[in-house]
N, CA, C and O atoms as CSV, one atom per row, in Angstrom:
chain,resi,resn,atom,element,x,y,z
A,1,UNK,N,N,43.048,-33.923,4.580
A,1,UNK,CA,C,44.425,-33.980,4.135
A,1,UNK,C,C,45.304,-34.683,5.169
A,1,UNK,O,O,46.093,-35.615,5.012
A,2,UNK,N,N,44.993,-34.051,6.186
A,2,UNK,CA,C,45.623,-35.123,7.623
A,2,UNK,C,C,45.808,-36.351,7.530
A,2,UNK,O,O,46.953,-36.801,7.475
A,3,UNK,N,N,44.530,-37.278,7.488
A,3,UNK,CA,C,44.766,-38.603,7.087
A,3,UNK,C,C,45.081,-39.024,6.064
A,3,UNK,O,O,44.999,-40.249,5.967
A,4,UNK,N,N,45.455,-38.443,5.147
A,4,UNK,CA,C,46.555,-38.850,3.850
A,4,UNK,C,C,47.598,-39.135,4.297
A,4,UNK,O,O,48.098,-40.252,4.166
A,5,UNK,N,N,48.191,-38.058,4.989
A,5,UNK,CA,C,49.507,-38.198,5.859
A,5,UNK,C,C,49.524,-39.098,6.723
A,5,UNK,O,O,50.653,-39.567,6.577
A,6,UNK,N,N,48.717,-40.035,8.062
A,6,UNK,CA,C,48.619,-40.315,8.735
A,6,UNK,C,C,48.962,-42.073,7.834
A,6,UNK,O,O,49.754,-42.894,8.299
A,7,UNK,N,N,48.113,-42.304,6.463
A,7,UNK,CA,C,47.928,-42.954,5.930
A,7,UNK,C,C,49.428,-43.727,5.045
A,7,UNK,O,O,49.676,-44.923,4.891
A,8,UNK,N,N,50.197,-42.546,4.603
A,8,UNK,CA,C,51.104,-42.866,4.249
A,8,UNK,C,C,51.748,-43.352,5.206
A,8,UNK,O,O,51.964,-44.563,5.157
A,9,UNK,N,N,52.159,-42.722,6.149
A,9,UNK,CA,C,52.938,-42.851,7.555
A,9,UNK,C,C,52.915,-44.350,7.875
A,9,UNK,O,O,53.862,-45.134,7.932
A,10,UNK,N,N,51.473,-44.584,8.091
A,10,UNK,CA,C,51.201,-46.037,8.465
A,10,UNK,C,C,52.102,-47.202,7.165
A,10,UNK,O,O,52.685,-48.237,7.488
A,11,UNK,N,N,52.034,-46.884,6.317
A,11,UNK,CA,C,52.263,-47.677,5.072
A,11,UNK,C,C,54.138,-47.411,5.296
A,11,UNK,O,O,55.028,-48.261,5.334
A,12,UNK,N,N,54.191,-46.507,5.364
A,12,UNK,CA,C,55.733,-46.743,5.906
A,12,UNK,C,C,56.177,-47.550,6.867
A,12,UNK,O,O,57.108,-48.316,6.622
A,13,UNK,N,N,55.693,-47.516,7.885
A,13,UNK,CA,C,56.096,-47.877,9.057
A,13,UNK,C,C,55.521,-49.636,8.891
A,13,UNK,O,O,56.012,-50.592,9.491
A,14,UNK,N,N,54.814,-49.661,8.290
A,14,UNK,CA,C,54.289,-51.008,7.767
A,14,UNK,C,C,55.651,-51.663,6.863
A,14,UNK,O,O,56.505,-52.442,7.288
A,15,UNK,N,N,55.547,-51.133,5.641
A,15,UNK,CA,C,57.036,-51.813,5.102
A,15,UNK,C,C,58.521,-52.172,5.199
A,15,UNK,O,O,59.235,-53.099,4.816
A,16,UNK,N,N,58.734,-50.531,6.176
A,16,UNK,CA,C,59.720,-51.035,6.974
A,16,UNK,C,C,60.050,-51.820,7.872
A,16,UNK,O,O,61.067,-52.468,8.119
A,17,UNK,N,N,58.729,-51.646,8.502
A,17,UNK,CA,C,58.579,-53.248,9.678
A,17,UNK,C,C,58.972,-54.566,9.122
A,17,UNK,O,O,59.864,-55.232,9.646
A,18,UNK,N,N,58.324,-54.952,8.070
A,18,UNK,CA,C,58.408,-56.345,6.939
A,18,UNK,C,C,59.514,-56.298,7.086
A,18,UNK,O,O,60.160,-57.129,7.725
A,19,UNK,N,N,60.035,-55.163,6.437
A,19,UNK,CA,C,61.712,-55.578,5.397
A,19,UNK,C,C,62.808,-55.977,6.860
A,19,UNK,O,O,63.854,-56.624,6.812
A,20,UNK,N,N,62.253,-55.443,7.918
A,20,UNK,CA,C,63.051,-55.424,9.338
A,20,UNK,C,C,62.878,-57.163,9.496
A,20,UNK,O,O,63.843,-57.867,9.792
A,21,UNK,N,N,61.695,-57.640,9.285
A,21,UNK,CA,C,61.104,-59.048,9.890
A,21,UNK,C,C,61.721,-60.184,8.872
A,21,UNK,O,O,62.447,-61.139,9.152
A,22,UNK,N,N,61.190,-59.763,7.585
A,22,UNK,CA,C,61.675,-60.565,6.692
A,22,UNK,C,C,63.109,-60.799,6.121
A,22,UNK,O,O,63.392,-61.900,5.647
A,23,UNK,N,N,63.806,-60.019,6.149
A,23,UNK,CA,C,65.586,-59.480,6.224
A,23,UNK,C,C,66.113,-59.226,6.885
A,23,UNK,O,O,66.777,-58.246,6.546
A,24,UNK,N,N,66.365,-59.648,8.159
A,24,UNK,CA,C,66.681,-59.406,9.729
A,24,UNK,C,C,68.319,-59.486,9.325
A,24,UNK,O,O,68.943,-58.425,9.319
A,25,UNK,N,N,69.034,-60.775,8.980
A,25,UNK,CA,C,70.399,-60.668,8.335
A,25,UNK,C,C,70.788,-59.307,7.769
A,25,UNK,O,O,71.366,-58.325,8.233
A,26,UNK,N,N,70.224,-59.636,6.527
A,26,UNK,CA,C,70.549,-58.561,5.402
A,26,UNK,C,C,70.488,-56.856,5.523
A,26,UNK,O,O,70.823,-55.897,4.828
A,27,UNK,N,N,69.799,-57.112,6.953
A,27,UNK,CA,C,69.613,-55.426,6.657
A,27,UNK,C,C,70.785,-55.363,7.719
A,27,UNK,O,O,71.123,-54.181,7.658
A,28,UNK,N,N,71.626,-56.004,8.696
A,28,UNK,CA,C,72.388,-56.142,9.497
A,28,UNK,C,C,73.492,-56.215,9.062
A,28,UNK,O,O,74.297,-55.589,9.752
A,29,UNK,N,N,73.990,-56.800,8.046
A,29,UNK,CA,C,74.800,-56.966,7.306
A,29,UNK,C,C,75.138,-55.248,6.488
A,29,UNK,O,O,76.203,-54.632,6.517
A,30,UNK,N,N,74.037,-54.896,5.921
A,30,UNK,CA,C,74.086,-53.684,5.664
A,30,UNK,C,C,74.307,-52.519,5.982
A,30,UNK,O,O,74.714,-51.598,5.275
A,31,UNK,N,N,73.929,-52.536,7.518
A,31,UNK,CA,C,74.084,-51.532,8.463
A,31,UNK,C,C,75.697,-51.699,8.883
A,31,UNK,O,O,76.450,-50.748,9.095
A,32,UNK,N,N,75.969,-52.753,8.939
A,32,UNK,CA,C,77.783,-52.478,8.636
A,32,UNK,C,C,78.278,-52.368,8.081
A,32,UNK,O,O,79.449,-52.303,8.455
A,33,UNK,N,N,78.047,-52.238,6.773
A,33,UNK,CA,C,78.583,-51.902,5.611
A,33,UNK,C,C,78.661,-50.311,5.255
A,33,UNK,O,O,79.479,-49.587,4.688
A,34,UNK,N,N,77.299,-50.126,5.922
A,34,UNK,CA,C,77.281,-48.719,6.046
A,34,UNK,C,C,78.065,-47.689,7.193
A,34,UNK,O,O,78.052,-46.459,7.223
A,35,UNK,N,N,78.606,-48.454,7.928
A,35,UNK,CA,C,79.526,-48.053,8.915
A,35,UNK,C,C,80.775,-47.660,7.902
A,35,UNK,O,O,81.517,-46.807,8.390
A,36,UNK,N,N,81.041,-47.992,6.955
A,36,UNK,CA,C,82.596,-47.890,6.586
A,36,UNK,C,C,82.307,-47.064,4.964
A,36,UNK,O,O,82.910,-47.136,3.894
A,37,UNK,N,N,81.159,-46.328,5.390
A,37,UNK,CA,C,80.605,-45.487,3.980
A,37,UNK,C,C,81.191,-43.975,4.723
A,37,UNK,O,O,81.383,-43.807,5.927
A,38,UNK,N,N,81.366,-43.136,3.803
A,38,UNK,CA,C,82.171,-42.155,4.314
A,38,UNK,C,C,80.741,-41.120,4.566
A,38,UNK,O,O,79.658,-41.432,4.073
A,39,UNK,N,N,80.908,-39.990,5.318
A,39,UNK,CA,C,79.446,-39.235,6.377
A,39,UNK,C,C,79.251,-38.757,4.816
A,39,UNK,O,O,78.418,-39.393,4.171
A,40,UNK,N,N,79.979,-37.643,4.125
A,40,UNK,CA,C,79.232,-37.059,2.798
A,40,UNK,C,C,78.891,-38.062,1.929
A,40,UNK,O,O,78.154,-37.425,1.175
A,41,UNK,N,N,78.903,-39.111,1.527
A,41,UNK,CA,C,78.264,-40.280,0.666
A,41,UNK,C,C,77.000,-40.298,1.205
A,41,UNK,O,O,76.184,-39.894,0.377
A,42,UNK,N,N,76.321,-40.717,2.650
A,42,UNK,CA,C,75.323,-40.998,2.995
A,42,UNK,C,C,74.775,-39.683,3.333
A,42,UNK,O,O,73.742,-39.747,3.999
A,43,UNK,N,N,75.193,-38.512,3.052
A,43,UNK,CA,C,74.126,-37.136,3.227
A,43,UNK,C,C,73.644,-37.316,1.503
A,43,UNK,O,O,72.437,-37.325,1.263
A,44,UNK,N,N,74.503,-37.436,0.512
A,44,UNK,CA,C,74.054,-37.525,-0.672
A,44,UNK,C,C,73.090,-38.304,-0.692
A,44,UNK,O,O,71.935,-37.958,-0.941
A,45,UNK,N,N,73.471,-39.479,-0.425
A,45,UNK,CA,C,72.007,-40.838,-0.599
A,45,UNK,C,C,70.949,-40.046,0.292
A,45,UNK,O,O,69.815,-40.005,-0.185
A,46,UNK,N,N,71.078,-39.634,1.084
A,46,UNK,CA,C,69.693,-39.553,1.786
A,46,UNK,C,C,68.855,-37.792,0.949
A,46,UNK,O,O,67.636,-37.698,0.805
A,47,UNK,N,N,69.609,-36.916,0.631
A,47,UNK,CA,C,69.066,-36.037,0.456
A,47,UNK,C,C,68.688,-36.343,-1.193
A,47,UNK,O,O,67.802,-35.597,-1.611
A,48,UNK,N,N,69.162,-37.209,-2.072
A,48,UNK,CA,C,68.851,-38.040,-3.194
A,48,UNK,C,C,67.197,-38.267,-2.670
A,48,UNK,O,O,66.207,-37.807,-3.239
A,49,UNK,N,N,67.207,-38.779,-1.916
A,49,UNK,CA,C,66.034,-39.799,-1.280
A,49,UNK,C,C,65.033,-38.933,-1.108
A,49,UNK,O,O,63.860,-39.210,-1.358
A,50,UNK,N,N,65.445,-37.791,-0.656
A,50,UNK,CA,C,64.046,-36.928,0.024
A,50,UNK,C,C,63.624,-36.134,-1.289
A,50,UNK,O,O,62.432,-35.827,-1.313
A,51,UNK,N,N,64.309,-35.787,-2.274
A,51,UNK,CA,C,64.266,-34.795,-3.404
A,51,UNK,C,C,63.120,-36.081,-4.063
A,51,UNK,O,O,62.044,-35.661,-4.489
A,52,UNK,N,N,63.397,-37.661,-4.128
A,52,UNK,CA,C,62.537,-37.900,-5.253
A,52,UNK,C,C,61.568,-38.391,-4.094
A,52,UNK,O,O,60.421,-38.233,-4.512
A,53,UNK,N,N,61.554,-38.923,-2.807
A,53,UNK,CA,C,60.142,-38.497,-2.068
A,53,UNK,C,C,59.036,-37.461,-1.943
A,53,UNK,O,O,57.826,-37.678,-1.874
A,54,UNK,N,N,59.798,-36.073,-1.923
A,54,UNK,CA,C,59.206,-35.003,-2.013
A,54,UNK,C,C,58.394,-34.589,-3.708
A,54,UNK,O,O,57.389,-33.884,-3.799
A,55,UNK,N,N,59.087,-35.192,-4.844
A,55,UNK,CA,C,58.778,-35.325,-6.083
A,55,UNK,C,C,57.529,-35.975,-6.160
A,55,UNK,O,O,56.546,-35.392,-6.617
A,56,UNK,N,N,57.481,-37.317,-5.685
A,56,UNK,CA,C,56.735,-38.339,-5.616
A,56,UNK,C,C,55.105,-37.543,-4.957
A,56,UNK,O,O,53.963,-37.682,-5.395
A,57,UNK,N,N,55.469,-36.944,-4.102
A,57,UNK,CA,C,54.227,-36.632,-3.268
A,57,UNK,C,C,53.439,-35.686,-4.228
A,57,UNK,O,O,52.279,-35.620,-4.633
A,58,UNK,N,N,54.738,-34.897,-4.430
A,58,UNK,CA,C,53.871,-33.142,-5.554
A,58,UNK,C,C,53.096,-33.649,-6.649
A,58,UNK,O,O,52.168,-33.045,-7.186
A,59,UNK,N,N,53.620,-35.047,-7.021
A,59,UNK,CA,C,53.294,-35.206,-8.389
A,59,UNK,C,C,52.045,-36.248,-8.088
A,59,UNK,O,O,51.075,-36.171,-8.843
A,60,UNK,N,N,52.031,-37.029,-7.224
A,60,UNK,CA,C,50.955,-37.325,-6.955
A,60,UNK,C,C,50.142,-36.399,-6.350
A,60,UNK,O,O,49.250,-37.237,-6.481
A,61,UNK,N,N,49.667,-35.612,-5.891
A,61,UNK,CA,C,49.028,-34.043,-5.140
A,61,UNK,C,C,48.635,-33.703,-6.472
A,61,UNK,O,O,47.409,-33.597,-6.499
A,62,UNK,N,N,49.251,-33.446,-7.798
A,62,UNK,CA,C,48.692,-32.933,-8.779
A,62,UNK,C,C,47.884,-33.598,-9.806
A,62,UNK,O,O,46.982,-33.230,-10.559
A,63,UNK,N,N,48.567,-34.808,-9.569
A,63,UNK,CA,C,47.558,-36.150,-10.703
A,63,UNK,C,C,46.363,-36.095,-9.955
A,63,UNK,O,O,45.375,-35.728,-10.591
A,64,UNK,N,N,46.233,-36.320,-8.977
A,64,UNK,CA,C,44.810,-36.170,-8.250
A,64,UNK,C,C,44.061,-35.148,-7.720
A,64,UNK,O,O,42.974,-35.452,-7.229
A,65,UNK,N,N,44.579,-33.458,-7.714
A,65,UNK,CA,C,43.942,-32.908,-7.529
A,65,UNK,C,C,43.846,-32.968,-5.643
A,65,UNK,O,O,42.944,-32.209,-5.286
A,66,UNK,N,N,44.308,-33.431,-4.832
A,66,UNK,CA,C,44.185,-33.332,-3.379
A,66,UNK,C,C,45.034,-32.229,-2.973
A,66,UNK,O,O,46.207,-32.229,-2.598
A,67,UNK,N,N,44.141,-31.226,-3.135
A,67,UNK,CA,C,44.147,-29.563,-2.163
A,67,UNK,C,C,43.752,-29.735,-1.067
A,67,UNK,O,O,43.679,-28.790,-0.282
């Protein structure tokens, strides 16, 4: 089960790397944009984020059966 986790992890840190390499502007541009987002807007987006991450995982855990 460990290296499931280890596995995803990698695949994260993999795409985010890209999107860092390949969108170096854009994500810069963004990150100031996000400066002038108010603090409770971006607790919403992010806890948005983890509810359908955490979704994502259960529901894959159950399509496949990985106990």
């Amino acid at each position: 089960m460990l290296k499931y986790i280890f596995i995803g992890l990698g695949f994260m840190f993999l795409i985010e790397g890209l999107m860092y390499f390949f969108f170096t502007n854009q994500m810069k541009n963004m990150m100031k944009s996000i400066e002038n987002l108010n603090s409770d807007k971006i607790k919403i987006y992010a806890t948005i984020s983890c509810i359908i991450g955490v979704s994502l995982i259960c529901i894959t855990l159950k399509k496949y059966k990985m106990d």
